[in-house]
N, C-alpha and C positions, 0 to 999 in steps of 0.2 A: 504494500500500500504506500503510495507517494504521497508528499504531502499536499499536491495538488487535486490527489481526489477528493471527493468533496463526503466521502463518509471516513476521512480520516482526521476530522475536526476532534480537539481537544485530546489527541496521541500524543506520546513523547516527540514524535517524528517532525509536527508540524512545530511543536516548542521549539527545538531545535532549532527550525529552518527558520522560526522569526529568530533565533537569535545569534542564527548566523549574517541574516540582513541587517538586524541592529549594531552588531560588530564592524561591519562592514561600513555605513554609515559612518559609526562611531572612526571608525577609519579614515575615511576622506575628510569628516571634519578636523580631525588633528594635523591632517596632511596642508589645508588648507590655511589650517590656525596657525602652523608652521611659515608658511608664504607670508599670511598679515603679518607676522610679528617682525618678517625678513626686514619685508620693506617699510614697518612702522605703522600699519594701519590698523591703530587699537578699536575703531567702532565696530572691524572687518574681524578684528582677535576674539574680542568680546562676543560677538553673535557665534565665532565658530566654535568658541568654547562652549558658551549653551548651549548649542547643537549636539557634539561632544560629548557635553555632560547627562545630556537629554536620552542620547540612543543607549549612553553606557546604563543609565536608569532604567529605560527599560530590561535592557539583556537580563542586566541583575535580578529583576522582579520576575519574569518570566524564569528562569534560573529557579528559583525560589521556589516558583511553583509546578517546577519538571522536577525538584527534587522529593518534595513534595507526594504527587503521580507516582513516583517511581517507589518511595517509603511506602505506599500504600498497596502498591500491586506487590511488592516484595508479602506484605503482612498478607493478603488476600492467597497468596501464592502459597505460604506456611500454614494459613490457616488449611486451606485446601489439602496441602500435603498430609498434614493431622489426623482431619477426618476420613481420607482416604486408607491412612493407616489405619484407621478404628480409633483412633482420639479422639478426644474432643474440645472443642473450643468453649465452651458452655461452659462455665461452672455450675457444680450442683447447688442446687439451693436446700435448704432444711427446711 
């Protein structure tokens, strides 16, 4: 499944690939921030570091929550393993 199919909404897969576009982003604005600061254009510095700071914000947060996804199919994954053995996930109650 790509992340461009459209039933592969909310996968690690499509996480991912937004946060390889935000990287990337975040890329050219530092590449850019780099050129204003060359030639001294602080309003041209200023917008590409927000830019910058903006996509790296996202990455982070999206980040956050493929690790997230990921802790949770792992627990889904044990608990599944459990009762497949004959465990159980259930605690008894009295």
């Amino acid at each position: 499944m790509s992340a461009s199919d459209p039933h592969s909404y909310g996968t690690p897969e499509v996480y991912r690939q937004f946060i390889v576009e935000t990287l990337a982003g975040a890329e050219i604005h530092a590449r850019i921030g780099q050129n204003y600061a060359e030639i001294g254009d602080d309003p041209g510095l200023d917008y590409a570091i927000r830019c910058l700071v903006a996509n790296t914000r996202a990455a982070v947060s999206v980040l956050a929550n493929l690790k997230e996804m990921n802790a949770k199919q792992a627990r889904r994954r044990a608990e599944t393993a459990a009762i497949l053995a004959g465990g159980s996930t259930v605690e008894a109650r009295p």
